[in-house]
Structure formats: structure tokens, C-alpha cells
N, C-alpha and C positions, 0 to 999 in steps of 0.2 A: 504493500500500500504506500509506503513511505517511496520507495524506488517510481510507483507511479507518479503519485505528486511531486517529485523532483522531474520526471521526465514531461509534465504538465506545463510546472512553472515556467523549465529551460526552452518550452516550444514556442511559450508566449514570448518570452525574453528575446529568440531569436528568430522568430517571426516579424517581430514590433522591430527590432534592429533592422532587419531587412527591409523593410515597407518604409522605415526613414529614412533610409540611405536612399532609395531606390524617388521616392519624394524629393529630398535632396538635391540628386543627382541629374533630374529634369529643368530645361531651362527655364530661368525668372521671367515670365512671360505673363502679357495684360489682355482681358479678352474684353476688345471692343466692340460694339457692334457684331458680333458674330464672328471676329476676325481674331483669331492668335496674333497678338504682336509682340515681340520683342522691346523691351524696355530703354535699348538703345538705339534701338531704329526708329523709336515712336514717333520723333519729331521728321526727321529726314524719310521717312517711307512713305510720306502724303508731298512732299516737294515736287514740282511738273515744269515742265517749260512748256509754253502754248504761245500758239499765232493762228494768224486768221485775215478777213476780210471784215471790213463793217463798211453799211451804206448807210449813210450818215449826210447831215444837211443841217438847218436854222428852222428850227420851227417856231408859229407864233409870231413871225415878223409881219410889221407895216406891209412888205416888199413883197409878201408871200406868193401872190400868185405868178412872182416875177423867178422866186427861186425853183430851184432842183436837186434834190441830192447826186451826191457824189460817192465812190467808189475809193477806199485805202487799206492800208495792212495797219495790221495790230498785232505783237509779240512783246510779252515778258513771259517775268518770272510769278509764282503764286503755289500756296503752302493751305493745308487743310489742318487746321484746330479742333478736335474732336471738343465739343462740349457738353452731352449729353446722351442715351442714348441712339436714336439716327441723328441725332443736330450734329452740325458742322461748322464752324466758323472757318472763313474762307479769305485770305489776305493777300496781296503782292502787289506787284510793281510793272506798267505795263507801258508802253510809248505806242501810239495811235498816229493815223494822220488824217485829219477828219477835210473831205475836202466838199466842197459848193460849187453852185453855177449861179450867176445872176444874168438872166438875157432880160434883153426890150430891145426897146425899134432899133439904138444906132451897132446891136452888135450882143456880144454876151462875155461877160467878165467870168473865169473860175479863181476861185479864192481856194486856198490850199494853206493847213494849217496845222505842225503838230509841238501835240502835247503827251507829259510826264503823267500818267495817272497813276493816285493807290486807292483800289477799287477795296471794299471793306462789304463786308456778305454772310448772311447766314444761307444755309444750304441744308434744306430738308429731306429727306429719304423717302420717300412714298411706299406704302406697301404693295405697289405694282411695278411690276417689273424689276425686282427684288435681284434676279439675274445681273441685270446692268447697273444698279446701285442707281437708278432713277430720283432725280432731287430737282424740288423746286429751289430757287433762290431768291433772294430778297434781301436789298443792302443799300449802302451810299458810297461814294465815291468822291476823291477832292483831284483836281486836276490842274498843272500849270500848262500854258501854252507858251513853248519854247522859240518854236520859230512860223512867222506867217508871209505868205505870197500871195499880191495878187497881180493877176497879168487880164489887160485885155482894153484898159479905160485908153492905153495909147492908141487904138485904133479907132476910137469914137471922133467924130469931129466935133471940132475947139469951141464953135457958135453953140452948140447944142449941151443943156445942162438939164434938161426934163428927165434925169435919171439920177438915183441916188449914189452915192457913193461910196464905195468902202474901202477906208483907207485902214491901215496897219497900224496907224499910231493911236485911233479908237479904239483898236480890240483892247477886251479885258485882261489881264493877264493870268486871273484864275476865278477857277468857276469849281461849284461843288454841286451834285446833285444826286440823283435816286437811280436804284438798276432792278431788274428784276431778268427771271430768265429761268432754264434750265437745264440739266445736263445729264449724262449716259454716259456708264464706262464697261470698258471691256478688256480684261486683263491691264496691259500698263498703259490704253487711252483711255482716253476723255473725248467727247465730246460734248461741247455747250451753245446754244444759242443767248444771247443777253441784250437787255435793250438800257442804254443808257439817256437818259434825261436832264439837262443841267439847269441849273434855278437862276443864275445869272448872264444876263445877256452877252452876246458874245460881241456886240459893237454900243458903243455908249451910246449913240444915235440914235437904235433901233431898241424894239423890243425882243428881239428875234433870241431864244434862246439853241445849245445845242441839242440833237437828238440821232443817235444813231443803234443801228442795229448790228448785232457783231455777231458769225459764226464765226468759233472758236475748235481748235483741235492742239491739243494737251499729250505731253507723255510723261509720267511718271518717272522719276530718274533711279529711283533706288528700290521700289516695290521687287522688282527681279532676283535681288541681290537676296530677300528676305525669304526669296518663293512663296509672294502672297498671291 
């Protein structure tokens, strides 16, 4: 009897030693969302670089039905902050070139114009399409405008001033405003559509503020590395 409660105790003892080691011995690891991740990859394993296209213009101007949108690229950089179960907070740094048309009778002016933006985002998970990590987004953005062109007023004749103008030393030089949009991914892309809105006019003359639309395509730089 005595020999069995010794070989009882020693099973536990060496059972419970094994089961901690073997606990132990598995990586320190955080479960997000449904994901195993690595406590030192946490921050760098949501990191992307992305570029794109946005058709973007002035909306809400005097001039409007004089204007048109225009056609540019968009590429930074941008980092996912888990904050919640599917929440996301959503950050980086992006350079744009947001460009316009202005025609009337003597001719058509394009203004061409970029800027620095940090676009700032919460980004929601839907429970559809759970596959591609399907999120709404919703945020504000602050933006400087670095350099502006316009070409076309030299072609106008000199008698003739029944057309507005828009000179470079009016533009604002930073505007901040509101985005929404959303996005799809698949292994290390992304894809997102976003529509940005800015609350400050983009010529001191006019009311016209900016607005443009942006497909966006994303790749994640480190997810690979994690085999997420």
C-alpha cells in the first residue's frame, strides 16, 4: 500500500513537471482576433506599404460647374493598432497628388497639387467575409500641401478676365478633414477603397473645398516572416 502511494505521488510529481516544462517550452505568444501572434512581431507584423490612384477635384466651389476632376498617385507608408476585439486603429504617412481642371470659353486651366498627409482611422471587421478580414473604416486626416502648378491662364487672351482665377499664392497650405472607406485582404494584400473630404478651402477666394476618391493596394512587409 505504502509502495503504491509512493508510486501515486511520484506520477503526479512527474506528470505536473512535465506538463510545465512542456507549457514552458511553447512560445510567448498573444491571441488577437483569432490570430497567434508573436509578442515581438506585434507591432511590425500589421506594417504595409501601399499606393494607388485617387480621382480627386474641388468640390462645393462658386466655379463648380466650371470644374472636373482629375487623375494622380498616392503611396506611403501605414501600421494597424489593434485596439479591441475586430477594432483597429489605423495610422501613417502618405504623399498624394491631387490634380483639377478649370475650363470656360477662352481655354481650360489644370491645377496640379501635392501634398504630405497622416491619415488617422478606425477600421472595423464585419462578420462577413470573415475570409478576407472585410472592415469598414472611418477617421480624419490632417494634410500639408507641399508643392502646386498651375498651367494654362498663359494661353487665355490678355483683354478677356470673365474667368476666375487661380493663383498659387491663394492656396491654403493645410487642410484637415474626414475619410471613410473600406478594405479586403488576402494573405500579405490589402486592398482598400477611401474617400477623402477636406473642411478647408483649398483657395482663399473660393469656397471650393478638396475631395477625392482613392483605390489603394497594400502589402504587408513582415506578416510572411511570422507565417501569419
Amino acid at each position: 500500500m505504502r509502495l503504491l502511494s509512493i508510486h501515486i505521488i511520484f506520477s503526479f510529481v512527474f506528470g505536473t513537471s512535465v506538463f510545465s516544462y512542456s507549457q514552458e517550452s511553447e512560445p510567448d505568444t498573444l491571441t488577437f482576433a483569432a490570430l497567434a501572434r508573436s509578442k515581438v512581431s506585434f507591432f511590425l507584423d500589421d506594417t504595409y506599404v501601399m499606393g494607388g490612384v485617387n480621382h480627386g477635384g474641388v468640390s462645393y466651389s462658386n466655379h463648380a460647374r466650371n470644374l472636373s476632376y482629375g487623375i494622380g498617385p498616392v503611396f506611403g507608408l501605414e501600421q494597424y493598432f489593434p485596439l479591441s476585439g475586430k477594432v483597429f486603429l489605423t495610422a501613417g504617412i502618405n504623399a498624394s497628388q491631387l490634380n483639377f481642371r478649370y475650363s470656360v470659353e477662352p481655354g481650360q486651366v489644370e491645377a496640379s497639387n501635392w501634398y504630405l498627409n497622416i491619415p488617422i482611422s478606425t477600421a472595423w471587421e464585419l462578420p462577413i467575409w470573415r475570409r478576407y478580414d472585410f472592415r469598414i473604416i472611418l477617421g480624419a486626416f490632417v494634410g500639408m500641401r507641399l508643392d502646386s502648378e498651375v498651367n494654362g491662364y498663359e494661353n487665355f487672351p490678355a483683354e478677356s478676365s470673365d474667368y476666375f482665377i487661380y493663383n498659387t499664392s491663394d492656396f491654403n497650405r493645410f487642410d484637415v478633414g474626414w475619410s471613410f472607406g473600406a478594405s479586403m485582404e488576402h494573405r500579405n494584400v490589402i486592398v482598400r477603397i477611401r474617400s477623402f473630404t477636406g473642411f478647408i478651402n483649398i483657395d482663399k477666394k473660393d469656397q471650393g473645398i478638396i475631395n477625392t476618391f482613392n483605390l489603394e493596394i497594400g502589402y504587408f512587409l513582415f506578416r510572411s516572416l511570422n507565417n501569419r
